[in-house]
C-alpha positions in Angstrom: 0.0 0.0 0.0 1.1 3.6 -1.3 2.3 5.2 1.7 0.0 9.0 2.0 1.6 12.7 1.3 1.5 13.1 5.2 3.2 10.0 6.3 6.3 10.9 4.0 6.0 14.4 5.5 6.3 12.6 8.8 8.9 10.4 8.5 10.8 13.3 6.7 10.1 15.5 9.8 11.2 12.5 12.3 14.3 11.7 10.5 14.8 15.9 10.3 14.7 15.6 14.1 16.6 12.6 14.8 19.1 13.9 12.6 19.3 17.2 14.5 19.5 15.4 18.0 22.9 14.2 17.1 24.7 17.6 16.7 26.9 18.9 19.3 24.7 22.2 19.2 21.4 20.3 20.4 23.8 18.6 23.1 24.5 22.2 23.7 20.8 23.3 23.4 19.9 20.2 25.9 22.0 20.8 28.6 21.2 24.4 28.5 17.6 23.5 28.7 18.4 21.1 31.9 19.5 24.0 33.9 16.3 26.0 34.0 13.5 25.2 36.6 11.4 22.6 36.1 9.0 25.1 34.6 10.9 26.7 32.1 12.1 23.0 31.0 8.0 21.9 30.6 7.2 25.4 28.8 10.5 24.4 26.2 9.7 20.7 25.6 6.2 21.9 25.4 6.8 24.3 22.5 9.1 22.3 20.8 6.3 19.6 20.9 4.2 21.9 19.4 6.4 23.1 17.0 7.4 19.9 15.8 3.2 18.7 15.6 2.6 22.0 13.6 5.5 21.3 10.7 3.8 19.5 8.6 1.1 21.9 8.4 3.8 24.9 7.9 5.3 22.8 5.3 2.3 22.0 3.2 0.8 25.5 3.5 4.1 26.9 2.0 4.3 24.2 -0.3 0.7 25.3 -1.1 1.0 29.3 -1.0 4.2 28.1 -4.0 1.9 26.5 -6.0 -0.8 29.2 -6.1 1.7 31.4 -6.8 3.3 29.7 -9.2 -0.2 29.1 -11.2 -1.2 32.4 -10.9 2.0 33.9 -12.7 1.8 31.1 -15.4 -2.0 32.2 -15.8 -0.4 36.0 -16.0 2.2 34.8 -18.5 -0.6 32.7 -20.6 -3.2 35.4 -20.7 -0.3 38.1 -21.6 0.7 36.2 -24.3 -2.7 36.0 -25.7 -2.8 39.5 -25.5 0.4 39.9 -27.6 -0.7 37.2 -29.8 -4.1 39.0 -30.3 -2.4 42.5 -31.2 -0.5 40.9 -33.7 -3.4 39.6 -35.5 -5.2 43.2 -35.3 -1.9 44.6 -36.9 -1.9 42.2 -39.7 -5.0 42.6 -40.3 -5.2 46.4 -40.2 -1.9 46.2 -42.7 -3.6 44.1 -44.9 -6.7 46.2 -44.7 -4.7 49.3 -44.9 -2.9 48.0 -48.3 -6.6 47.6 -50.1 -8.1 50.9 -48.4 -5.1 53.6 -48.9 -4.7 55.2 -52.5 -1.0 55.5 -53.6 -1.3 59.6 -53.7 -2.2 61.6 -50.8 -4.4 64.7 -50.9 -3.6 66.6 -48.2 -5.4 69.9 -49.0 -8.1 71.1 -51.3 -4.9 72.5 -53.8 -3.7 69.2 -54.0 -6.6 68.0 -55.4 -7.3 70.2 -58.0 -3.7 69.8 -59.1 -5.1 66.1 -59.3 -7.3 67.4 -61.2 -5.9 69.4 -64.0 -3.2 66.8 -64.2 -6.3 64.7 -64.9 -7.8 66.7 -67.3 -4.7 67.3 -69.6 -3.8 63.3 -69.9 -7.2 62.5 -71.1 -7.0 66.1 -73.3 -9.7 68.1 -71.3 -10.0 71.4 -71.1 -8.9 72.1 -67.2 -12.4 73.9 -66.4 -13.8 70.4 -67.3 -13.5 69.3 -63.7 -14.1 71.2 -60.5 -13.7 70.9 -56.9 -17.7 72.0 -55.8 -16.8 70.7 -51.8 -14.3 69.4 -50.1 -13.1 68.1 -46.3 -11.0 66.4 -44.7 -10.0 64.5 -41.3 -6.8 62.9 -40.2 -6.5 60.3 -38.0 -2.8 59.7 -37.0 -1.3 59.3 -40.5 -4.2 58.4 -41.8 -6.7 61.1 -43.9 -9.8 60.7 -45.0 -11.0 62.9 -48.2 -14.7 63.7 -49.0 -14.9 65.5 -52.5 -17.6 66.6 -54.6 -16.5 66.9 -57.9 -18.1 68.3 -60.9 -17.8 67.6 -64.7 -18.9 68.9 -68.0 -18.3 68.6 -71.6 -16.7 65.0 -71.5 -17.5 62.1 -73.6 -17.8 58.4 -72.4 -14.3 57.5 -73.0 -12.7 60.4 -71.2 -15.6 59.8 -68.0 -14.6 56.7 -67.7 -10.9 57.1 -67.6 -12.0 60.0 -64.7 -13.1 57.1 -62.7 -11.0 54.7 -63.5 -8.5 56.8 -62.0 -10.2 57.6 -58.7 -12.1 54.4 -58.5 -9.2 51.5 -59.5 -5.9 53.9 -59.4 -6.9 55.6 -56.5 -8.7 52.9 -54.6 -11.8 55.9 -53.6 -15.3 55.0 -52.1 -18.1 56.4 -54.9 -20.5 57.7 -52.2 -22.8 59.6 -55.6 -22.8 60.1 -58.5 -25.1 62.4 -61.3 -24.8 62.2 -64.5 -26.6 63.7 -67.6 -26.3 63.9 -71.3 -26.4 67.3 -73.2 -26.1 67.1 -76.9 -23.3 64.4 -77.4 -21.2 65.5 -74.2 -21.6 64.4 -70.6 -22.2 66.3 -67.3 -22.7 65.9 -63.8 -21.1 65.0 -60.1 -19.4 62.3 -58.3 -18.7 62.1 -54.7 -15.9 60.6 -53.6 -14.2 59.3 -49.9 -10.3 58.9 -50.7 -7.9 57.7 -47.9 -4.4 58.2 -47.9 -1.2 58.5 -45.8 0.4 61.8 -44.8 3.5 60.6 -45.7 2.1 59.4 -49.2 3.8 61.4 -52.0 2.0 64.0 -54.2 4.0 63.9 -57.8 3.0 62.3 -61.1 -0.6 63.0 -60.4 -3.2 61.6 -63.6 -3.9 58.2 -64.8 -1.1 55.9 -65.6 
């Protein structure tokens, strides 16, 4: 039969005492302890009785207290790592995210779109009053800005209206939020809204389709 956690604590506890009986600083401790009254030699050997009873219990409450411990920081460590684990996954994510969402050219102020814009207009051969800026706003959020435009067209056939949104749409990677159109005659008129994200540190040259 298995011997129980308490009996090996026992034994280990008896052999600790037997053990410490046979130093010459017990012999010391002993006689020392047979030159008090007979009092103060009951109120020792009592204590040490106690003391002895109550090591086992000491022990295993330690031994317990260690383990708690010890569970609770490998919990810490565990949930921490989760934690890291998690914010990588929100980073790849928001990079992958970032990669579809941001156009390659920034617009950082209303002139920088309109230089957009009559760079625009010249590579499909428009006249520069062909597109205007009608409203326009902006937000940043760390390095991140966010565009709304209203932008207005006139005298533009299919071809060159749909190289306009080509570039905004595909090149630019902008949200069409409206969009009116109308035919006059043989040309085309009207307005598209647009949300355009970029970076502030997004550069600003070779503006027009590619």
């Amino acid at each position: 039969m298995k011997e129980s956690l308490f009996q090996k604590i026992d034994e280990a506890t008896f052999k600790g005492v037997d053990s410490l009986k046979s130093t010459a600083q017990f012999s010391q401790f002993a006689s020392s302890i047979e030159s008090l009254p007979e009092l103060g030699q009951k109120f020792v050997n009592q204590t040490l009785t106690y003391l002895v009873s109550f090591f086992p219990l000491v022990f295993l409450l330690v031994g317990f207290l260690s383990t708690c411990t010890m569970r609770s920081n490998i919990e810490d460590r565990e949930e921490l790592l989760e934690k890291v684990s998690t914010i990588n996954n929100y980073e790849k994510k928001l990079s992958r995210y970032a990669s579809e969402l941001v156009a390659p050219l920034a617009i950082l102020t209303e002139t920088d779109l309109k230089a957009q814009l009559s760079s625009l207009a010249g590579s499909i051969g428009s006249s520069p009053s062909s597109l205007r800026v009608l409203d326009y706003g902006s937000e940043k959020f760390g390095e991140l800005i966010e565009t709304g435009a209203v932008i207005s067209f006139k005298n533009l056939s299919t071809p060159k209206l749909t190289a306009i949104l080509d570039y905004f749409l595909v090149q630019q990677r902008s949200k069409l939020k409206d969009f009116k159109l109308k035919k006059i005659g043989k040309s085309l008129q009207g307005e598209l809204k647009i949300l355009h994200y970029s970076r502030s540190s997004s550069g600003t040259d070779n503006v027009g389709p590619k």
